[in-house]
N, C-alpha and C positions, 0 to 999 in steps of 0.2 A: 539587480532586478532583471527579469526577464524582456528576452525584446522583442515581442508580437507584435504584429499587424492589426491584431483586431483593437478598439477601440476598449479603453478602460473607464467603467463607473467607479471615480472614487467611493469611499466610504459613506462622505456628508450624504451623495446622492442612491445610498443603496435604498432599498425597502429596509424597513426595522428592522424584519423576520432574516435578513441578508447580513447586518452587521456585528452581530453576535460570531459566526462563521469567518467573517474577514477580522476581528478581533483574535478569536484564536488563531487563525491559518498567519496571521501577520506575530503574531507573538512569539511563534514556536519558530517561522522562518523569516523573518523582517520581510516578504512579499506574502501580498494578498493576490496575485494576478491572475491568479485561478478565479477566485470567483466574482475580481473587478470585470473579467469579460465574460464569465458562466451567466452576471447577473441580468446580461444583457437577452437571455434568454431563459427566464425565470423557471418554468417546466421543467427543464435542463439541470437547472442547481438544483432544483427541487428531491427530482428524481435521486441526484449525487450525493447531496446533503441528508435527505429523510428518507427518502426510501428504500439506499443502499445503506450508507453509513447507519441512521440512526436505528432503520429497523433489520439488515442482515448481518451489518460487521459490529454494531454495538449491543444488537438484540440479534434472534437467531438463538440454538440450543448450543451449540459449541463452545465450549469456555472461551473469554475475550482471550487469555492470556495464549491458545493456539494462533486465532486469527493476530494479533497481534506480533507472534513470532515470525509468521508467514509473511505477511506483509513489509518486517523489516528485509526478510531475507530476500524478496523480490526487489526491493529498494535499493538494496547492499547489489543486487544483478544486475537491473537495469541502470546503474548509474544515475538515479533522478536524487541530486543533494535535497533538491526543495526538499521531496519525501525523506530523505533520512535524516534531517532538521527536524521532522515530525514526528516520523517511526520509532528514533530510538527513545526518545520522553516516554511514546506510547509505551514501546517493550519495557523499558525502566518502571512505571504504572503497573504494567501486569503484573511485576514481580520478577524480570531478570535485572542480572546483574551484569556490571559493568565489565567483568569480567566472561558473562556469558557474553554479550554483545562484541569484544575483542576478538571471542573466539569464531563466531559467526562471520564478525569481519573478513577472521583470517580461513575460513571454509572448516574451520573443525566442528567436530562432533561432541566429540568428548565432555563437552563439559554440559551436556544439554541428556534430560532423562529418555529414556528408549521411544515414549509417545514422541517429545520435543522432537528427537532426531527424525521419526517420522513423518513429521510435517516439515523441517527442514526437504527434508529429500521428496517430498512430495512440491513443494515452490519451486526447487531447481528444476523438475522436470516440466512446471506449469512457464516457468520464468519463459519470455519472448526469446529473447534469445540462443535456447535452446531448441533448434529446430526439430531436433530425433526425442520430444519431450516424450515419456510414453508411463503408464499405468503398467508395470510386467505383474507377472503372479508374486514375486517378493514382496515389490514396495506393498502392493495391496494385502497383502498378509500381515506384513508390521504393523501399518493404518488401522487391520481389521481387530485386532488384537487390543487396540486402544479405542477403536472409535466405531458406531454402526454407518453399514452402508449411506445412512441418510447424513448423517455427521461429514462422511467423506464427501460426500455431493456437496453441502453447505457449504466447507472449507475450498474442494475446487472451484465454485460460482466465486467464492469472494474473492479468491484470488486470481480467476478471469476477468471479473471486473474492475481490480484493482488494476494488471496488466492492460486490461485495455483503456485506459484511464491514463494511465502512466505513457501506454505510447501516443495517443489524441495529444495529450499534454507536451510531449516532443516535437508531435508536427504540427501544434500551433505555439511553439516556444514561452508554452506557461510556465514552465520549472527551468532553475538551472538543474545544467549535467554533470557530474563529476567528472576529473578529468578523464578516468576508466572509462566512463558509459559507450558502450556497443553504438547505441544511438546517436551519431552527431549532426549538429547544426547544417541546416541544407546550406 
């Protein structure tokens, strides 16, 4: 379980609209503490819960099964376990395999199709910890090739605000880190 400072609403005492959220987030990672102290500022979940996840990263035009890759693969970066206790279900959902997921672990390409590798190498350059991240004329040629300019904008927002989500959650010690993670405990 995570060790934050901030105060946690159990379960019994969420909103109704709150416990469906900490039912899945606790199922996939046995911690809910992301959204036992999010609930404390309902706007907030709101915002995280409905109007990024429900309506950019589960709705939006981009197929889930892109967002879905991106998202593991920033996970797989940033060292946040909570996240890849949830990431990998998700990517397994969209349609990879446990074998593509191995491979992502171990930084290959190979086993992922020319768009996939695309949006990989586009997370690595979004990922936090890549400080020299950058858009060249390559990577945006392979993107454009698979995706319209508005598709790319879609997939970089989601995974800015996955990132900036992922780091908030470091420095209020919502998630555990794996032991890799760039980001550690103050």
């Amino acid at each position: 379980m995570s060790d934050t400072s901030f105060t946690r609403i159990g379960r019994d005492r969420l909103a109704p609209e709150w416990q469906p959220a900490w039912d899945t987030l606790h199922k996939l990672t046995g911690d809910a503490t992301f959204v036992e102290v999010f609930a404390q500022a309902p706007d907030m979940l709101g915002f995280v819960m409905q109007q990024f996840y429900m309506n950019i990263f589960f709705g939006g035009k981009v197929a889930q099964r892109y967002k879905q890759l991106a998202r593991l693969q920033l996970s797989l970066i940033h060292g946040c376990r909570t996240c890849n206790k949830q990431n990998v279900p998700g990517a397994l959902e969209a349609g990879f395999t446990p074998a593509q997921i191995e491979a992502l672990e171990q930084g290959r390409l190979d086993a992922f199709a020319p768009a996939e590798q695309a949006v990989i190498d586009y997370a690595r350059q979004v990922a936090l910890s890549n400080l020299e991240g950058r858009m060249n004329p390559a990577l945006f040629a392979r993107l454009r090739a698979h995706f319209s300019e508005a598709d790319i904008l879609e997939l970089g927002t989601t995974m800015a605000v996955i990132s900036g989500m992922a780091k908030l959650s470091f420095v209020l010690d919502l998630v555990e880190r794996e032991p890799y993670c760039p980001f550690t405990a103050g």
